[in-house]
N, C-alpha and C positions, 0 to 999 in steps of 0.2 A: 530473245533471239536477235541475231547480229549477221548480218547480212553484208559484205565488203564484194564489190565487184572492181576488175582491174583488168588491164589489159588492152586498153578500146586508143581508136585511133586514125589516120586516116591512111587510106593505101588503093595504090592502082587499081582498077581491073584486075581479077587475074591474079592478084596478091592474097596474102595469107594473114590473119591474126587469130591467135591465142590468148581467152578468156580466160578469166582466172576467180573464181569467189568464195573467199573465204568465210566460215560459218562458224560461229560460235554462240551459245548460250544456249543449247540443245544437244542429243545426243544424236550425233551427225549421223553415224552408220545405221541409224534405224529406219532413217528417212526415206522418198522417193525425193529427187532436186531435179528441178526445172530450169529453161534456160528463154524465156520472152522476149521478142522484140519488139518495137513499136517505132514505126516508121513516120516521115511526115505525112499528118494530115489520114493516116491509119491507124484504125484500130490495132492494139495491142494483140500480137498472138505469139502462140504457143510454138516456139522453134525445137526443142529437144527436150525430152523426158530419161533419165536413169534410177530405177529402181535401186532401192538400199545396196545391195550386194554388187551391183552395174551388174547382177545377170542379165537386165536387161533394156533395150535402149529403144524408144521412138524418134520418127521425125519427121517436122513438117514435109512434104513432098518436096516446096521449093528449095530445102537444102539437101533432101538424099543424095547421096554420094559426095558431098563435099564440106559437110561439116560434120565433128563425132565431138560426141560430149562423152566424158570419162570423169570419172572421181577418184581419189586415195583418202580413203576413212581414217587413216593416221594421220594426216591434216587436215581431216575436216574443208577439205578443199575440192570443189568440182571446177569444172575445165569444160571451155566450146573450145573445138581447134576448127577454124573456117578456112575452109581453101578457094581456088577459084572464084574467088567473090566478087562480087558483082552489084554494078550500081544498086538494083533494087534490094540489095543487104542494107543496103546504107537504115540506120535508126538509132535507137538507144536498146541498150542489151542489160534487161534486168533479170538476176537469177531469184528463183522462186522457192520455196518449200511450201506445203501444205501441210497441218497438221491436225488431227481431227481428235477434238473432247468430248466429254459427255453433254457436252451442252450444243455440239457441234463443231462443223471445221473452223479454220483459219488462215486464211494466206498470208505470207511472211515475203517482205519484198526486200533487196539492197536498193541503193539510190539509180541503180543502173550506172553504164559506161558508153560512152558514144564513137560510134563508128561509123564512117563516114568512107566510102567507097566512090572516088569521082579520078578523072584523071585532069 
């Protein structure tokens, strides 16, 4: 399992970035994918969930309405689009899968991408 995060960067207040993570060594569209941030000096948490199909999508509170996570199972690629954003986005953004064996789950991390919200 291969995990490629992209997209990260710095930008205004108020400004927009488009994550991008590419997956490979697994069969992508079966999965649920994750999208985690982890801020200075905070715990790591859970920003957006999209089920295999993206029938269907969660999200932390503090980004409802302004970031949507989507996928395309024909590149094996899932996407955070952030809008509005705001100093306390600022962190590192690692995309996740979990996968669960007979023996038990697994999380699967990329190296993350850093994004950096200041003006």
């Amino acid at each position: 399992v291969q995990l490629v995060e992209s997209g990260g960067g710095m930008v205004q207040p108020g400004g927009s970035l488009r994550l991008s993570c590419a997956a490979s060594g697994f069969f992508f569209s079966n999965y649920a994918m994750n999208w985690y941030r982890q801020g200075p000096g905070k715990d790591r948490e859970l920003v957006a969930r999209i089920s295999s199909t993206a029938a269907s999508t969660n999200y932390a509170d503090s980004v409802k309405g302004r970031f949507t996570i989507s996928r395309d199972n024909a590149k094996n690629t899932v996407y955070l689009q952030m809008n509005s954003l705001k100093p306390d986005d600022t962190g590192v953004y690692f995309c996740n899968t979990r996968h669960t064996y007979t023996y038990g789950s697994r999380d699967y991390w990329g190296q993350g991408t850093q994004v950096t919200v200041s003006s």
